[in-house]
N, C-alpha and C positions, 0 to 999 in steps of 0.2 A: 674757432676750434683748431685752426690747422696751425694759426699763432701760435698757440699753445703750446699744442704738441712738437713743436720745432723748440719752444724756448726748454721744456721736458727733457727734449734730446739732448739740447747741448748742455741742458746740465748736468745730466748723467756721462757724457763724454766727457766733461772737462773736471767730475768729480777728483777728489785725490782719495777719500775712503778704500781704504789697503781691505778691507772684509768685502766691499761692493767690486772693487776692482778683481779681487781672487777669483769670483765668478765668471769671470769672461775664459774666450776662451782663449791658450797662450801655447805659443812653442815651449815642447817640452827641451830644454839642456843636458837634463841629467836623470836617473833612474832614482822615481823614489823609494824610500826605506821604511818599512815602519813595521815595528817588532810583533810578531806573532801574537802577544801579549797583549798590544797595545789596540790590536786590531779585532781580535777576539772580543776585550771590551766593547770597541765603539762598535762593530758591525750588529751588537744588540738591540742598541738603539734604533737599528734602521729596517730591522724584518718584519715582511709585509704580511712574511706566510704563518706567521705561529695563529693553528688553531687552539682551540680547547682539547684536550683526550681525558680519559678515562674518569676520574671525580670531578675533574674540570667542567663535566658536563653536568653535574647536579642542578636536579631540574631542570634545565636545559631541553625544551622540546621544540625549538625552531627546526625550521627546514634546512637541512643538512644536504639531501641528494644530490650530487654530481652533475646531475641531468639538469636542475634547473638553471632554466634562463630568464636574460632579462629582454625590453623590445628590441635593443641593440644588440646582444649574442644570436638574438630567436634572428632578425633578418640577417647576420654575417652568416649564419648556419645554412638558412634558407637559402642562399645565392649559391653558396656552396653545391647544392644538389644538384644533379645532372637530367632531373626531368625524363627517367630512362624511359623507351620507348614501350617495351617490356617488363614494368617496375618490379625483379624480383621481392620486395620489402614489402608491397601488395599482398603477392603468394602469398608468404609470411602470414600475415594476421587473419587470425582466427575468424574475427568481426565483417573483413575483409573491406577496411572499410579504404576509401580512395586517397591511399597517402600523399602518392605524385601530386595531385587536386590540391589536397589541403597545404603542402608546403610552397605550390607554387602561389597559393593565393597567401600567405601567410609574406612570402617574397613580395608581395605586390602593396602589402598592408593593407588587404582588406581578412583583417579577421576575423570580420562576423559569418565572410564567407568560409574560412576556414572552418570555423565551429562547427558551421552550418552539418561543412562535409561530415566531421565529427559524429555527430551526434546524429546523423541522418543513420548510420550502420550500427553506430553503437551508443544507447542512451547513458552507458555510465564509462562514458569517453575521459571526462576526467579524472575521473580515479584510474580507470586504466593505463593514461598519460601518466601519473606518477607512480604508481607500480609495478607497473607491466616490465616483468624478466625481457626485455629489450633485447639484449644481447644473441638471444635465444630462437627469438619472432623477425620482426622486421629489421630491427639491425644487425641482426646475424644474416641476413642477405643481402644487406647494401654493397655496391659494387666501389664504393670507394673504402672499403675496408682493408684494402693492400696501399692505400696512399699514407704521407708523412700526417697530414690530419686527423685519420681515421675515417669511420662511418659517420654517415649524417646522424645526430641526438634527433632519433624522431621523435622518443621519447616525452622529451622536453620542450619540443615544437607542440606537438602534443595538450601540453601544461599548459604550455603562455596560452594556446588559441583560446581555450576552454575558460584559462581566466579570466582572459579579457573581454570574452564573449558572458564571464558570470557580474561582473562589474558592470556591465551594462544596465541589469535589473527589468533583462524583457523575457517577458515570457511563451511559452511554448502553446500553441494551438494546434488544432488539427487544419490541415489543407485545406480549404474554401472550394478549389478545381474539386474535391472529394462529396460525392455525396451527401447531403445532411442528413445529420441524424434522424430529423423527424422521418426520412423519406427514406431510410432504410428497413429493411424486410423482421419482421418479428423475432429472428435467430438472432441477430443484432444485439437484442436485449436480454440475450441470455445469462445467468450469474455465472461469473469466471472468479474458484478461487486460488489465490495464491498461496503457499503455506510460505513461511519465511522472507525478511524485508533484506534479502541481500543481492546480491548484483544479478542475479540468473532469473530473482520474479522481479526487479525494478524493470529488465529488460524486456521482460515476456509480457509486463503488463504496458507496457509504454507501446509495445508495437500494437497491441490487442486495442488498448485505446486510437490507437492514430488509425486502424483498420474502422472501427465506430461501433466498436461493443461500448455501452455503455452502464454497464453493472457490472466493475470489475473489482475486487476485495481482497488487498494484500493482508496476510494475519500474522503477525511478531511476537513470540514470546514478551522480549523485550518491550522496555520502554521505551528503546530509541528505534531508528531506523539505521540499513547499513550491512547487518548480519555481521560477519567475521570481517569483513573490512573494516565495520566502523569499530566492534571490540578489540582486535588480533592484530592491526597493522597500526603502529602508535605513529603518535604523531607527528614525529619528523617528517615522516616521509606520506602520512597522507591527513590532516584533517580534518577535526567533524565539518567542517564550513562547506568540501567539497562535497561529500555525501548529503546532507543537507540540499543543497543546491541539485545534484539530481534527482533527489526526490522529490522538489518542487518542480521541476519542469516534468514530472510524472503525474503527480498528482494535477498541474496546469489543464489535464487532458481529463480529468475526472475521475481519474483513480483512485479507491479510498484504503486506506491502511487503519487498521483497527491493531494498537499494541495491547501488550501483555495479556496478548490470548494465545496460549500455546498447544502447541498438540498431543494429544494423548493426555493432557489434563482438561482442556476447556472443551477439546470437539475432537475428532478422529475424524479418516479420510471418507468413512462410510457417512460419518454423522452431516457432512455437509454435501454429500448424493442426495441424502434422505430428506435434507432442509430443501434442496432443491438447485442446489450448484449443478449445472450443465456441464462442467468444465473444472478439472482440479488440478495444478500446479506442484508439486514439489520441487521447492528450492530452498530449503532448507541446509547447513552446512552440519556437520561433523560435530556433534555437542561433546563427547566422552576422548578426553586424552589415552594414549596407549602408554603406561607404565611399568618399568624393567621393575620384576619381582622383587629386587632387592630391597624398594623403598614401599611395599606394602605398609600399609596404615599410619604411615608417617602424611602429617600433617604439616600447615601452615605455621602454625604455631612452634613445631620443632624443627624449622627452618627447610621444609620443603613443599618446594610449587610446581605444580605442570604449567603447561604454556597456558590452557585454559581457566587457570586459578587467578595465574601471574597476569596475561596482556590484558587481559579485561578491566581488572584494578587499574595499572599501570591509565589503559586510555579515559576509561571514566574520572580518574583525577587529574588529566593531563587534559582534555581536550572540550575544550568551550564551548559551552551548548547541547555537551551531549548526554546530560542527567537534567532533567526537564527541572528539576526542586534540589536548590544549589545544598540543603540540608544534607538531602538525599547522598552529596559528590564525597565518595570516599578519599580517604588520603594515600599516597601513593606509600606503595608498601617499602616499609621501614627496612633499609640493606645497609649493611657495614662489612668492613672485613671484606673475604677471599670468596666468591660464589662461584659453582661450578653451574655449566650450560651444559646439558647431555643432549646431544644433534647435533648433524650439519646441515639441515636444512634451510629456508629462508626463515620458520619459525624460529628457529637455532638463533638464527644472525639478529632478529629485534629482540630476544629477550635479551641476547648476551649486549647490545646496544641499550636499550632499557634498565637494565640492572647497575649501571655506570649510573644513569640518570636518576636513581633511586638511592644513590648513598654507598653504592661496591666500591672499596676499594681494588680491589683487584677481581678480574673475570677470566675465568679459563674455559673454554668452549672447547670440551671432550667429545670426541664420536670412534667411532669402530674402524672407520676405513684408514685410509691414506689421504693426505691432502691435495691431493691430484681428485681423488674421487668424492670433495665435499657436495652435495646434491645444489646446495644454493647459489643462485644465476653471480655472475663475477659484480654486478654491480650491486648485490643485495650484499654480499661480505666484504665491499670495499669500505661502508658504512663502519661496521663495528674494527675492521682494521685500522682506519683513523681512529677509532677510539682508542687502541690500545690493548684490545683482547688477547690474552694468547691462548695458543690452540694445541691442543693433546691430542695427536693421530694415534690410531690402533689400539686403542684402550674403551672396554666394557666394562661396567659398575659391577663386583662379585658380592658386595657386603657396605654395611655402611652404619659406622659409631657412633653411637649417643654416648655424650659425657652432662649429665645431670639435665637429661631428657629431651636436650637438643642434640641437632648434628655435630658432630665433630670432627671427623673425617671421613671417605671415603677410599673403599680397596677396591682394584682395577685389576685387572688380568691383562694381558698384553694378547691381544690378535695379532695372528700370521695368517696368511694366503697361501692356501697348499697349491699343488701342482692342479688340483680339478678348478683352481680360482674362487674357490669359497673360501672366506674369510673363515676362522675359526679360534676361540680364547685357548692360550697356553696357562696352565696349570701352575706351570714352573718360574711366569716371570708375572712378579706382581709389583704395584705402584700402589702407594698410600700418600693420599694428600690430605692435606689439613684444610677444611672448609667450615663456614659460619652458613651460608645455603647451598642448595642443590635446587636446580631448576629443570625439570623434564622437560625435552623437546622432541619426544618419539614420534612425531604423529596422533591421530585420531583417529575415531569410529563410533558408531552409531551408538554399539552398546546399550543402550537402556532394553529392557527386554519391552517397557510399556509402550516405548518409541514404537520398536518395530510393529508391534500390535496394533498400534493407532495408524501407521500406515497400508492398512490392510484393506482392500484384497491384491495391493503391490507386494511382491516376493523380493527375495536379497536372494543375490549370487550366495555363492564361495567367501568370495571375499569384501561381504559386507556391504555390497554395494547393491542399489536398485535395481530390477531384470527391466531393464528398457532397449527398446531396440534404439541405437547407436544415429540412424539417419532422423530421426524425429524425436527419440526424447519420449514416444507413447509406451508407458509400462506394459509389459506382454502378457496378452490376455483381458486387458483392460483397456476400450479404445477412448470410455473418458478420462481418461488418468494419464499425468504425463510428470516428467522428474528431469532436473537438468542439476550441475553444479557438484558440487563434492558428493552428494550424492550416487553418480552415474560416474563418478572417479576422475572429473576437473580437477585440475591440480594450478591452476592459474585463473585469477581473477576474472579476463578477458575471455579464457574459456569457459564459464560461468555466463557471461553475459551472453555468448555465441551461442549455447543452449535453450536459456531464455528466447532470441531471436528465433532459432530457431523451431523449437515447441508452439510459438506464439503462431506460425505460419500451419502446421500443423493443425492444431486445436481450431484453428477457424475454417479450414480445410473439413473435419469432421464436423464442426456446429453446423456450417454451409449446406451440405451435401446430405447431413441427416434428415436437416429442412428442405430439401428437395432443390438446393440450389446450388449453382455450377459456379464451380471457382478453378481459375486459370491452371494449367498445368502446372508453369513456370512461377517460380514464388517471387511475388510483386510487393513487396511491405511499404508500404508509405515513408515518403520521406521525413526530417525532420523541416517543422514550418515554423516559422516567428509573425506578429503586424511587421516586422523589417521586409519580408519578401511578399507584402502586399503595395508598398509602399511605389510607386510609379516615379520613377524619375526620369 
């Protein structure tokens, strides 16, 4: 071998090849030249960075996030961390789950242990890993955020642990140190139901389970699981595979989820008192979009969507596995031309990113403020700014043209901020753009009058929301009834899930105690357990 490699050497030494020879390296003599023109061509050939933007992205649903990593960024990132003694990034989440823990064990490369911490505080850990407004929660308090690198991606740490922990293909148990079920007390066995399969009752029912209720019944409209995560947040940035996968380590515990039974059509909240549920959940999200009057009774058909029309389509034909009967999988709705996005919210930023991947040639994302004041976190509009979107500050929808019964353009009013700082539309300065869609991104609300009805005997604020008192999540006036999630006015994924957590401590708090049985002051939830933390080594 070393023969070899010696006879190799000298022949590459004593080559005379002028193309092999150019590559070494050589005293420079003189300053090279080479015309603007000439260099502009060649440096084409050589850029690493051109991504896709705007129709480039047609169909196009891979993972795009910024955040993610691969094992070798996840451990450069992880070493990076400082291990603070007093982890502000902690504070930060909602979930509260032990960030310092998991990235030190993520540094170590154990990360089953990492998951472990994960999923111990929060069961829909990875979807929150790739969606979670980061900047906002824990990495808007990391203490390396005034360094040349920035904040630690916990985000992203986040992701990998979660995935490499679902690649594994182990499943989730209850604690073995816990109690058995045969041997727990008859309140135990009480029926707990959930209304909605999205992150607020995946987590409320996961803790309820790992506690050792064992009749616990998630109930979904739909026929997937997931709620607005799995419909509302496409797929770049979070797949059905991932949702999927927490609700298997839910259901691992015994959980059962019963789809396309909805409420106020199949049961209301009284009707599962009456069947005999101990225990009733609302986490259900926001079904009814908020649309500016201008675009009353205008339809899909003549070129206008709300977010709730648009993401739904969009994810159901984009994302695998998540229409049970491939018959059933709609096609992704047909875009061309110029489509305007009304918001600046996070919904704002995936539709105006989706509509690129649906056929737009051009996307303009209009909102009321200034761009200083877009509501959506900086890493959810860096997305659709790679794409290409451009964006129209201080402009309201006043009117809006059908030419031969589709859209055709839209008239805009210009907002100013008076001196009190309220924004207000000017009369006098108007904008007309020429559009093929319009896509509403106002927000949502409850809306259906049969909705509210079937949640009854829960009351709605003012402003549409649940009357729940705030530390527990229990509806007031109602000590078996309890409501977490857009509902109670979560505006973050993570904060959905933290209400579940929450509520779930709660509700067994009252099942306990109505049974004449004592449960700890301090709220004790079971950890999360795998056969890996039975394993003796």
């Amino acid at each position: 071998f070393f023969s070899f490699c010696h006879k190799a050497m000298v022949q590459l030494t004593t080559t005379k090849d002028p193309e092999l020879m150019a590559l070494n390296a050589k005293v420079q003599t003189h300053a090279k030249v080479v015309p603007c023109a000439v260099n502009r061509e060649k440096r084409e050939h050589f850029k690493r960075n051109i991504c896709a933007s705007g129709c480039g992205r047609f169909k196009d649903f891979g993972d795009v996030k910024p955040s993610t990593l691969n094992e070798r960024g996840a451990l450069r990132e992880a070493a990076r961390c400082l291990k603070c003694a007093d982890a502000p990034c902690q504070h930060s989440c909602p979930t509260s789950i032990d960030i310092k823990q998991f990235i030190s064990q993520i540094a170590t490369r154990n990360y089953y242990g990492a998951a472990k911490s994960i999923f111990s505080d929060n069961p829909v850990g990875m979807t929150c890993g790739m969606v979670c407004p980061t900047s906002e929660l824990c990495v808007g308090g990391c203490n390396l955020a005034a360094t040349e690198e920035g904040p630690i991606n916990i985000g992203g740490l986040q992701q990998f642990a979660t995935e490499v922990f679902m690649k594994m293909g182990v499943k989730q148990i209850r604690d073995p140190s816990l109690p058995p079920l045969d041997q727990l007390a008859d309140s135990y066995r009480t029926r707990v139901a959930l209304v909605g399969a999205g992150p607020a009752s995946i987590s409320c029912a996961t803790f309820l389970a790992r506690l050792g209720y064992s009749d616990v019944t998630i109930f979904e409209k739909q026929e997937y699981y997931g709620g607005l995560s799995s419909s509302e947040i496409p797929a770049y940035r979070l797949p059905y595979d991932a949702v999927d996968f927490e609700v298997r380590l839910c259901t691992d515990l015994g959980v059962k989820f019963e789809l396309g039974k909805a409420l106020g059509r199949d049961f209301s909240v009284q009707s599962l008192k009456d069947e005999g549920f101990g225990a009733v959940f609302l986490g259900f999200g926001l079904p009814t979009a908020n649309t500016d009057p201008a675009f009353a009774g205008l339809e899909a058909g003549q070129g206008f969507y709300t977010s709730k029309d648009f993401l739904p389509q969009v994810s159901k034909a984009s994302k695998p596995g998540m229409c049970c009967k491939e018959a059933a999988k709609p096609a992704l709705p047909a875009l061309h031309g110029t489509v305007m996005v009304l918001g600046a919210g996070d919904t704002a930023m995936d539709c105006a990113s989706s509509a690129f991947r649906c056929g737009a040639a051009r996307v303009i994302l209009c909102f009321r403020r200034s761009f200083n004041e877009i509501r959506a976190c900086p890493e959810e509009f860096e997305i659709p700014k790679k794409d290409g979107v451009e964006v129209l500050p201080y402009c309201t929808p006043r009117e809006v043209v059908l030419r031969d019964g589709r859209i055709f353009l839209v008239e805009f009013l210009k907002m100013e901020k008076g001196a009190d700082g309220r924004w207000a539309p000017d009369d006098d300065q108007v904008l007309r753009i020429k559009c093929q869609f319009v896509i509403s991104a106002f927000g949502s609300h409850v809306g259906d009058s049969a909705l509210v009805d079937a949640c009854a005997p829960a009351t709605f604020t003012a402003q549409g929301r649940v009357h729940a008192d705030p530390a527990s999540g229990q509806c007031v006036g109602v000590p078996w009834l309890f409501a977490g999630g857009d509902l109670v006015g979560a505006t973050m994924t993570v904060e959905a899930a933290n209400d579940g957590k929450t509520a779930s401590w709660h509700m067994h708090k009252r099942l306990q105690e109505s049974a004449g049985g004592a449960v700890p002051a301090e709220m004790r939830l079971p950890l999360f357990h795998s056969p890996i933390d039975d394993v003796d080594i």
